[in-house]
N, C-alpha and C positions, 0 to 999 in steps of 0.2 A: 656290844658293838665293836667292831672293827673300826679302829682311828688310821688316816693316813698320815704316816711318821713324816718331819718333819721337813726332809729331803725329795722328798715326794708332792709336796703342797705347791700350789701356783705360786708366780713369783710375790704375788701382790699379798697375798695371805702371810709372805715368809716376811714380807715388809712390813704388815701391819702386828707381828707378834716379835721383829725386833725393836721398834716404833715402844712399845711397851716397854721396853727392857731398859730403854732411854728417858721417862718418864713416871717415876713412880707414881703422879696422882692421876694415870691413866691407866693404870692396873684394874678394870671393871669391864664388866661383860657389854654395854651400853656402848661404850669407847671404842671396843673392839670390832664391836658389831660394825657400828660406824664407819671406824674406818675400812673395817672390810668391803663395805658397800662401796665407799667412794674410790676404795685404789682398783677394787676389782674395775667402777666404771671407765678407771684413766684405760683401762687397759682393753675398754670395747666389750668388756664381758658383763655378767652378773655371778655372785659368790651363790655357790649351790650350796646345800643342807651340809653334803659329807664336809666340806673344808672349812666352813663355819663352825661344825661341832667338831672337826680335829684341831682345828686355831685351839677355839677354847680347852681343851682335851689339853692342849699341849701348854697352854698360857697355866693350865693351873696347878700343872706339874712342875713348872719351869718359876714361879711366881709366886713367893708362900704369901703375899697380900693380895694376890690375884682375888678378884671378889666376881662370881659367877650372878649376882643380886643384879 
């Protein structure tokens, strides 16, 4: 599968995987999800498939305790 690179992700997704970077016991896919869902809502939208699994794609490249569980 094809990931969309990091520069390319909506604003909220780029929020919620620097959001992580600030937080090491929020480094998990659960957390992620999460906030994917709520910043995508401030923003009047809903997070689709591709930029949910390019966050995490990208979260666990970027994250070596990044935990996809």
């Amino acid at each position: 599968m094809d990931y969309t690179p990091y520069q390319y992700l909506p604003l909220f997704a780029k929020v919620a995987i620097e959001r992580l970077d600030q937080n090491y016991d929020m480094r998990n896919a659960r957390v992620l999800n999460e906030m994917l869902d709520a910043y995508a809502k401030t923003y009047g939208t809903e997070c689709d498939d591709e930029t949910r699994q390019s966050a995490t794609h990208i979260a666990l490249r970027r994250f070596n305790n990044f935990s996809s569980i």
